[in-house]
DSSP file (Angstrom, degrees, kcal/mol; ACC not computed):
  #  RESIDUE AA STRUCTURE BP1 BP2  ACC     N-H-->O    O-->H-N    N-H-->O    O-->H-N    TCO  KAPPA ALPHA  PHI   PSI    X-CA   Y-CA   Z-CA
    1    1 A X              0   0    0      0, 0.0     2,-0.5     0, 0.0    15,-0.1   0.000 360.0 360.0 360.0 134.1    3.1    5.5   -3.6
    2    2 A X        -     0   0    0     13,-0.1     2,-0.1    51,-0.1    13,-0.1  -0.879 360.0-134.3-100.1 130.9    6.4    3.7   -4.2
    3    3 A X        -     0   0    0     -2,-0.5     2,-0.3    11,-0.3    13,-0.1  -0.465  17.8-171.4 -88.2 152.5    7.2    1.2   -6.6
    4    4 A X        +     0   0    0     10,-0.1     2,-0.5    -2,-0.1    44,-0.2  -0.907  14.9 168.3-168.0  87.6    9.0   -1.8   -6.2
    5    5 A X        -     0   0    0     -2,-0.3     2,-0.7    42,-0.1     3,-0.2  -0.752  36.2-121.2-101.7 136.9   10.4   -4.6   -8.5
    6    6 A X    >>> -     0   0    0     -2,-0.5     3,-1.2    42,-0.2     5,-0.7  -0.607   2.2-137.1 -97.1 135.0   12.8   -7.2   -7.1
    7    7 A X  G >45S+     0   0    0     -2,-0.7     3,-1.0     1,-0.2    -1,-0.2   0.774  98.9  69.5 -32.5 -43.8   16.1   -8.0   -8.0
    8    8 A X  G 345S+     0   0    0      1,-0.2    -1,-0.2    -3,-0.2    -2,-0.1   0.917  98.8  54.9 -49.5 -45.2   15.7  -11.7   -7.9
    9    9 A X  G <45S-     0   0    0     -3,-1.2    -1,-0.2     2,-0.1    -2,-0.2   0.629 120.7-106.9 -57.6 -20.0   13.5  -11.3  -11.0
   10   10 A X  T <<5S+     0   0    0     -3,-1.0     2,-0.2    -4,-0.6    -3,-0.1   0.011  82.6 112.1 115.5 -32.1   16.3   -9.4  -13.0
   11   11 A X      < -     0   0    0     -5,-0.7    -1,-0.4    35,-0.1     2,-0.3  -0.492  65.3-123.7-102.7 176.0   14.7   -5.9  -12.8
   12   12 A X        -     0   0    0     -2,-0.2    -6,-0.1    30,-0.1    -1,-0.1  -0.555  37.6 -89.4-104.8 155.5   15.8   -3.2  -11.2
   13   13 A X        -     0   0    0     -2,-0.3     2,-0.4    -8,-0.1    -9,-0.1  -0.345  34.5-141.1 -79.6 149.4   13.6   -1.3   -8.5
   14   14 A X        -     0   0    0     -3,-0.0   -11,-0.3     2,-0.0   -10,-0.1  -0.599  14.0-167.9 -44.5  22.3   11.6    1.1   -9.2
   15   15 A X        +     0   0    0     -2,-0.4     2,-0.2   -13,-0.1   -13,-0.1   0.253  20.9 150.8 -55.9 168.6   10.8    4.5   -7.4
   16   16 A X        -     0   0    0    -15,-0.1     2,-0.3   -13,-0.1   -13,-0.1  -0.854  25.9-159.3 168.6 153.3    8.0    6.8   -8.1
   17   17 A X        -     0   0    0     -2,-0.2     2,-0.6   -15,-0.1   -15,-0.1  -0.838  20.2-131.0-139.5 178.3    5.7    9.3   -6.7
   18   18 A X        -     0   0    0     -2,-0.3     2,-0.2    19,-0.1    16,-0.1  -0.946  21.5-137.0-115.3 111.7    2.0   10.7   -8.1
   19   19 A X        -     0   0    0     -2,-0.6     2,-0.2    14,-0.1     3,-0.1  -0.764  28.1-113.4 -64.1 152.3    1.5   14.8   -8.2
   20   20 A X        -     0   0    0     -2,-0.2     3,-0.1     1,-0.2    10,-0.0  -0.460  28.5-169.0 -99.8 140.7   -1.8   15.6   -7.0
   21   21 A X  S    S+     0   0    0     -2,-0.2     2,-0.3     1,-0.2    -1,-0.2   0.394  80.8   2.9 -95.9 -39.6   -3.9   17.1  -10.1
   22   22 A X    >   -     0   0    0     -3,-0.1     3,-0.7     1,-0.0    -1,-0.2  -0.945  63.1-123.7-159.6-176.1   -5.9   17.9   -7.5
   23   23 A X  T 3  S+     0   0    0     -2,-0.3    -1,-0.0     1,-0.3    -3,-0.0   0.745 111.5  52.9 -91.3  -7.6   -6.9   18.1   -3.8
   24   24 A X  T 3  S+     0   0    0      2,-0.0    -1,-0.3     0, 0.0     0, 0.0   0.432  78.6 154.2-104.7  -3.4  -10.0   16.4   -4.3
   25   25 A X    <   -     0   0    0     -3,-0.7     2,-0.1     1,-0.1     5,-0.1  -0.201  50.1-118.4 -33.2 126.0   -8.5   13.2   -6.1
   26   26 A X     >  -     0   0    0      1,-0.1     4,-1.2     0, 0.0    -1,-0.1  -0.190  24.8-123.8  72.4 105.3  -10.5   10.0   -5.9
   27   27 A X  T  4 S+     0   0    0      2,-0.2     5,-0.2     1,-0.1    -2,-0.1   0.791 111.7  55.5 -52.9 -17.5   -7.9    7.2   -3.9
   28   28 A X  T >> S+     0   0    0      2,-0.2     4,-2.3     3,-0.1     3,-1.2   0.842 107.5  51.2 -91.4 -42.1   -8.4    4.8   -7.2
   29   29 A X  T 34 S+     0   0    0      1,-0.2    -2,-0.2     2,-0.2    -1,-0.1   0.744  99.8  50.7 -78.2  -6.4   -7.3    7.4   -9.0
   30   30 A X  T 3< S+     0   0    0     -4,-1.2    -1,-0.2     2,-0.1    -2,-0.2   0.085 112.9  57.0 -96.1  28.1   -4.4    8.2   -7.3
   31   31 A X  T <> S+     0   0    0     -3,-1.2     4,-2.9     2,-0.1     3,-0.5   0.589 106.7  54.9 -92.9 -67.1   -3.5    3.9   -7.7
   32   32 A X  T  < S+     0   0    0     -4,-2.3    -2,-0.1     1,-0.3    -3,-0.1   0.301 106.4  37.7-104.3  41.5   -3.9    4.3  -10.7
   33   33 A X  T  > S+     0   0    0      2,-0.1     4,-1.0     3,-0.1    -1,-0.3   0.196 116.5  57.7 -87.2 -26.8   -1.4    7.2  -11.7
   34   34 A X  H  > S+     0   0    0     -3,-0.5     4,-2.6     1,-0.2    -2,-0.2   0.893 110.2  42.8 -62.5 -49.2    0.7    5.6   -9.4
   35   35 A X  H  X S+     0   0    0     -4,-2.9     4,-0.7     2,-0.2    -1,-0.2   0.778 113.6  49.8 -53.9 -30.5    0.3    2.4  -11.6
   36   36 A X  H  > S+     0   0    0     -5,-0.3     4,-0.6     2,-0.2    -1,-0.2   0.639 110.4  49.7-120.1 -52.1    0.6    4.1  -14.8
   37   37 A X  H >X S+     0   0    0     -4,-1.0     4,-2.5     2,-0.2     3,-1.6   0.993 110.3  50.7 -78.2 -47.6    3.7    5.9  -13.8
   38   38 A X  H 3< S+     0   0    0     -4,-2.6    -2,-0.2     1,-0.2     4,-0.2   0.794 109.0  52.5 -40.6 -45.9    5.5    2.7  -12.5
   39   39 A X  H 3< S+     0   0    0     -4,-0.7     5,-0.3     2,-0.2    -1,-0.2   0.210 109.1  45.5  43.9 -42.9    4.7    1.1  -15.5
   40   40 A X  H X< S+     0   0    0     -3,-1.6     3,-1.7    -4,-0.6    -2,-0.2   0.818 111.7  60.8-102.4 -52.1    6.3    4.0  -17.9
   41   41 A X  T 3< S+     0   0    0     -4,-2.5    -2,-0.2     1,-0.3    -3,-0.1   0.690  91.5  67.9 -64.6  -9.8    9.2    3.8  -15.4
   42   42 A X  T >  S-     0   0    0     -5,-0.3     3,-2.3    -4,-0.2    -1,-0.3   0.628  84.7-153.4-108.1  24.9    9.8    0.5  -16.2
   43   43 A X  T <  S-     0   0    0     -3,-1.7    -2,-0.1     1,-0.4    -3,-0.1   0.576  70.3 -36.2  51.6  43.9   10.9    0.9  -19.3
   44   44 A X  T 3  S+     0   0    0      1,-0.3    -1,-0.4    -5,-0.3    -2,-0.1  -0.169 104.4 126.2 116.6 -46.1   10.2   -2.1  -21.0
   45   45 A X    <   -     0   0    0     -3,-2.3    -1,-0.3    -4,-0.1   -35,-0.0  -0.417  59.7-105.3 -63.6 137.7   10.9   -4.6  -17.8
   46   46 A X        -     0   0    0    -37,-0.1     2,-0.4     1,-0.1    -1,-0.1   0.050  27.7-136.6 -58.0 141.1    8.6   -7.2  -16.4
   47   47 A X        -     0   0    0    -42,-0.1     2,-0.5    -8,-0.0     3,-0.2  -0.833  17.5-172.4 -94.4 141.6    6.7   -6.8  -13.0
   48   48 A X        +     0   0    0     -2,-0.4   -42,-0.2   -44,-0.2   -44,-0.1  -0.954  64.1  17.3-142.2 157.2    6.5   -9.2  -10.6
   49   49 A X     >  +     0   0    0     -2,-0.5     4,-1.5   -44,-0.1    -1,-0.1   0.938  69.9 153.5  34.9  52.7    4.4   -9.3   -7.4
   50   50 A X  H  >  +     0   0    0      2,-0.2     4,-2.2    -3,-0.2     5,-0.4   0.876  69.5  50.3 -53.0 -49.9    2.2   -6.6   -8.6
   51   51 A X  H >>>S+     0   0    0      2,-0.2     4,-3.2     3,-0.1     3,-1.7   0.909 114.7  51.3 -62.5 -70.7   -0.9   -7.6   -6.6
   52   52 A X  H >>5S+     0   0    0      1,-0.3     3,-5.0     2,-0.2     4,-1.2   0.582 107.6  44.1   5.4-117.6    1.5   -7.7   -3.5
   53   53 A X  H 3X5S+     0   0    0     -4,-1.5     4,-1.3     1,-0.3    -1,-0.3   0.422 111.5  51.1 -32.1 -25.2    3.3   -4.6   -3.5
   54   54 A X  H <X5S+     0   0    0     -4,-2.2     4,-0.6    -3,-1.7    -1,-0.3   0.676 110.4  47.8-101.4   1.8    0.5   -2.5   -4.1
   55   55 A X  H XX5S+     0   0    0     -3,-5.0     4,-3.1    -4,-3.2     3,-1.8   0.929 115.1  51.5 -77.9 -45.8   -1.7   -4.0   -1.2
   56   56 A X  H 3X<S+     0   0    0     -4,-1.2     4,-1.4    -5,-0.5    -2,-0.2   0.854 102.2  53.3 -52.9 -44.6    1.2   -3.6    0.8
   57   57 A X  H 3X S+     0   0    0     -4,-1.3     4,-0.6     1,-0.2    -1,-0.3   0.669 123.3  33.7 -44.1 -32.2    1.8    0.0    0.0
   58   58 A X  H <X S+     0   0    0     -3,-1.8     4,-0.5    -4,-0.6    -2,-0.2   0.748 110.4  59.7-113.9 -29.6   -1.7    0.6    1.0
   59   59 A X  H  X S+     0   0    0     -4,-3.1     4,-4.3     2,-0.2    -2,-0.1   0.804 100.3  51.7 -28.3 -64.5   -2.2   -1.7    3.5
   60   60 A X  H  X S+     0   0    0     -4,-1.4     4,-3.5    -5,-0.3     5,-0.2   0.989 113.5  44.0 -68.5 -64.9    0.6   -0.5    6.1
   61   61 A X  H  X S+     0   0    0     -4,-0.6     4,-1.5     2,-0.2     5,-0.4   0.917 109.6  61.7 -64.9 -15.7   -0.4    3.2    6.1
   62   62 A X  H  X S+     0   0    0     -4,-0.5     4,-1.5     1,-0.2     3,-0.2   0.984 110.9  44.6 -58.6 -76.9   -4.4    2.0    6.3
   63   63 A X  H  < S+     0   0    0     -4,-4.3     4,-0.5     1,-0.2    -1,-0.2   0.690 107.1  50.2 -59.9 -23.7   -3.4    0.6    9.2
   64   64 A X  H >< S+     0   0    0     -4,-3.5     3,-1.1     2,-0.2    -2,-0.2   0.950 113.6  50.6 -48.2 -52.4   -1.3    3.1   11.0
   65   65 A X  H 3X S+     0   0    0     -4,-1.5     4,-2.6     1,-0.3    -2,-0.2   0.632 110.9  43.5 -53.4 -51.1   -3.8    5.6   10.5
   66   66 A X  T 3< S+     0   0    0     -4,-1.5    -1,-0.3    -5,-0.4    -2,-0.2   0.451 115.6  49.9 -86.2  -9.0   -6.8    3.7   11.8
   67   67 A X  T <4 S+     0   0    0     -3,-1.1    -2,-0.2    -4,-0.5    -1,-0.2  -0.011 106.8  53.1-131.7  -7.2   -5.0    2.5   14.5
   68   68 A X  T >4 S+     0   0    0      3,-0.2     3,-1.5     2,-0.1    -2,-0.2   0.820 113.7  46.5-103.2 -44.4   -3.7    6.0   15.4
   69   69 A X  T 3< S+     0   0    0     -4,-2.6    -3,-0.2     1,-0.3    -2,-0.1   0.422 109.1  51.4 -69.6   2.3   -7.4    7.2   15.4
   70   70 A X  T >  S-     0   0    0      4,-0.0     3,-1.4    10,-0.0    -1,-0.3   0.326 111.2-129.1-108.9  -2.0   -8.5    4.6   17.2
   71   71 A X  T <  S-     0   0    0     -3,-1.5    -3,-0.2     1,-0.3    -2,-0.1   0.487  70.3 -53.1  95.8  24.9   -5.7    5.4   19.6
   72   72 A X  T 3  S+     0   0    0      1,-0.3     2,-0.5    -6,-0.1    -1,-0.3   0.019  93.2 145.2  98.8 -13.3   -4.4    1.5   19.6
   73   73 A X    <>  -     0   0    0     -3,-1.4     4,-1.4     1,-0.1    -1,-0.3  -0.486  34.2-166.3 -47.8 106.4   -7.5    0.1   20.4
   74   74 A X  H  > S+     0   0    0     -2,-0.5     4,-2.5     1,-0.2    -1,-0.1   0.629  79.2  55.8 -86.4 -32.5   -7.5   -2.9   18.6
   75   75 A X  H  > S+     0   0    0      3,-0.2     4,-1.6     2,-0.2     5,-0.4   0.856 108.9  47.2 -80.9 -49.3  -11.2   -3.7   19.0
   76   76 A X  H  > S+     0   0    0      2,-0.2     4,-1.6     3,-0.1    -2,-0.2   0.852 107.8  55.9 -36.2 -61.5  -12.3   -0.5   17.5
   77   77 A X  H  < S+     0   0    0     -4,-1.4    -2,-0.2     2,-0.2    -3,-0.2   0.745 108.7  48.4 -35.3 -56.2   -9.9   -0.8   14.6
   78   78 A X  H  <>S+     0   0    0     -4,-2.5     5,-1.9     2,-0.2     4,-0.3   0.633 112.3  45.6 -71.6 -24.5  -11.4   -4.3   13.6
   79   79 A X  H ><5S+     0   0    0     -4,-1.6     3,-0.8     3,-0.2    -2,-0.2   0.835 117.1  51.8 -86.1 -33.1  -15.2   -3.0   13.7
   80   80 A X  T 3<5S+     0   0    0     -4,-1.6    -2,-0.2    -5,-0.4    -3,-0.2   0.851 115.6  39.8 -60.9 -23.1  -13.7    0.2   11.6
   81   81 A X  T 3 5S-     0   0    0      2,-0.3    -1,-0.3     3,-0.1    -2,-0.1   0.467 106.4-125.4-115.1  11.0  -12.2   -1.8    9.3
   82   82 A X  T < 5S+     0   0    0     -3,-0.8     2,-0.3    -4,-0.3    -3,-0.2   0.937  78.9 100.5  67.6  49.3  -14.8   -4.4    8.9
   83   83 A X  S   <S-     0   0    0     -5,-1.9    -1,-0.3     1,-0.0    -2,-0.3  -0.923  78.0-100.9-144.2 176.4  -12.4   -7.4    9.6
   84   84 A X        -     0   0    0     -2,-0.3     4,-0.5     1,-0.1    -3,-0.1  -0.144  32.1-111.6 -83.4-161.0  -12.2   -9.3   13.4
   85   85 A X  S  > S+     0   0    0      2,-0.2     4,-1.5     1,-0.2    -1,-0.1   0.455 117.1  63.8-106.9 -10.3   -9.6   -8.5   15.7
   86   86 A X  H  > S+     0   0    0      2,-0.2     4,-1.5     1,-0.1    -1,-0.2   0.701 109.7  38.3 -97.4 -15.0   -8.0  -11.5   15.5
   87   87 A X  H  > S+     0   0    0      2,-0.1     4,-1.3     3,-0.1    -2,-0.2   0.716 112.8  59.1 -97.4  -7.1   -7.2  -10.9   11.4
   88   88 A X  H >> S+     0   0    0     -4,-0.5     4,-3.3     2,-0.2     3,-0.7   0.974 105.9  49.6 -90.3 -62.8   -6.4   -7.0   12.4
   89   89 A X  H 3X S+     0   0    0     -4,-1.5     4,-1.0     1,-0.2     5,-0.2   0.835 104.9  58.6 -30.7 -63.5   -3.6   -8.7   14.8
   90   90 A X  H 3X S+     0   0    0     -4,-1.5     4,-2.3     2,-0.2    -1,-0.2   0.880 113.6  38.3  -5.3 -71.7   -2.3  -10.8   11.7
   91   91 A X  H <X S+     0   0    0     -4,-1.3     4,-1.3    -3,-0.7     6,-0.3   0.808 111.5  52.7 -80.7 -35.3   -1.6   -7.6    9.9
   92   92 A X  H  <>S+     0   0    0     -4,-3.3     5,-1.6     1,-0.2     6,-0.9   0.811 117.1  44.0 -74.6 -12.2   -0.3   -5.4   12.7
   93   93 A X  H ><5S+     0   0    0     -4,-1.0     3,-1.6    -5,-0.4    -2,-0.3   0.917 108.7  52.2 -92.0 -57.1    2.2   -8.2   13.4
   94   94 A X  H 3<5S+     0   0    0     -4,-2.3    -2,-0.2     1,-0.3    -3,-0.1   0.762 120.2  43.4 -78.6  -5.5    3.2   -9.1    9.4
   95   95 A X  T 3<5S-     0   0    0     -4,-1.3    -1,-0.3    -5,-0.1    -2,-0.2   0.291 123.1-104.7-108.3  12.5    4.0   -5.0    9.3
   96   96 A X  T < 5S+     0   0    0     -3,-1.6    -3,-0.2    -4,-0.3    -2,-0.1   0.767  82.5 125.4  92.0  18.5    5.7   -4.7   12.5
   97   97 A X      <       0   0    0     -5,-1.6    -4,-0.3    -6,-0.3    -1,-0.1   0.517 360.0 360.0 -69.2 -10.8    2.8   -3.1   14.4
   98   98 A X              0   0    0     -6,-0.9    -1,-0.2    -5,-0.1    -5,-0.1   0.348 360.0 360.0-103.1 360.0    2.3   -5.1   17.2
């Protein structure tokens, strides 16, 4: 996962990655070593649009993914991801999917 602070706020961005401890890792637990190392990297500076950025981070490949196994079928996608088709459209459109 990559981290992200904006400029606007005054701090300066953030990169970061998670090592795998292991192969079997938990997805909440690799959020939150990603979190925990963003956090040490920012050395003292504020975060801003936390909730954002990390839905977005998670979001975008959630959907590629599901939308690659579902081979673009959009109807498929929305019963697999438990939302309608008309909010799965929403999202492939505000990340450039559509």
């Amino acid at each position: 996962m990559r981290g992200e602070v904006s400029a606007v706020q005054g701090v300066r961005t953030a990169e970061f990655a998670v090592t795998k401890k292991r192969t079997t890792e938990p997805l909440s637990e690799c959020v939150r070593d990603a979190l925990n190392s963003y956090f040490r990297q920012l050395d003292g500076h504020a975060a801003a649009d936390l909730y954002q950025m990390v839905i977005s981070e998670v979001e975008l490949p959630l959907l590629e993914t599901v939308m690659e196994h579902t081979r673009g079928n959009q109807t498929k996608a929305a019963a697999l991801l438990g939302i309608s088709r008309s909010t799965l459209r929403k999202k492939l459109a505000t990340h450039g999917l559509d």
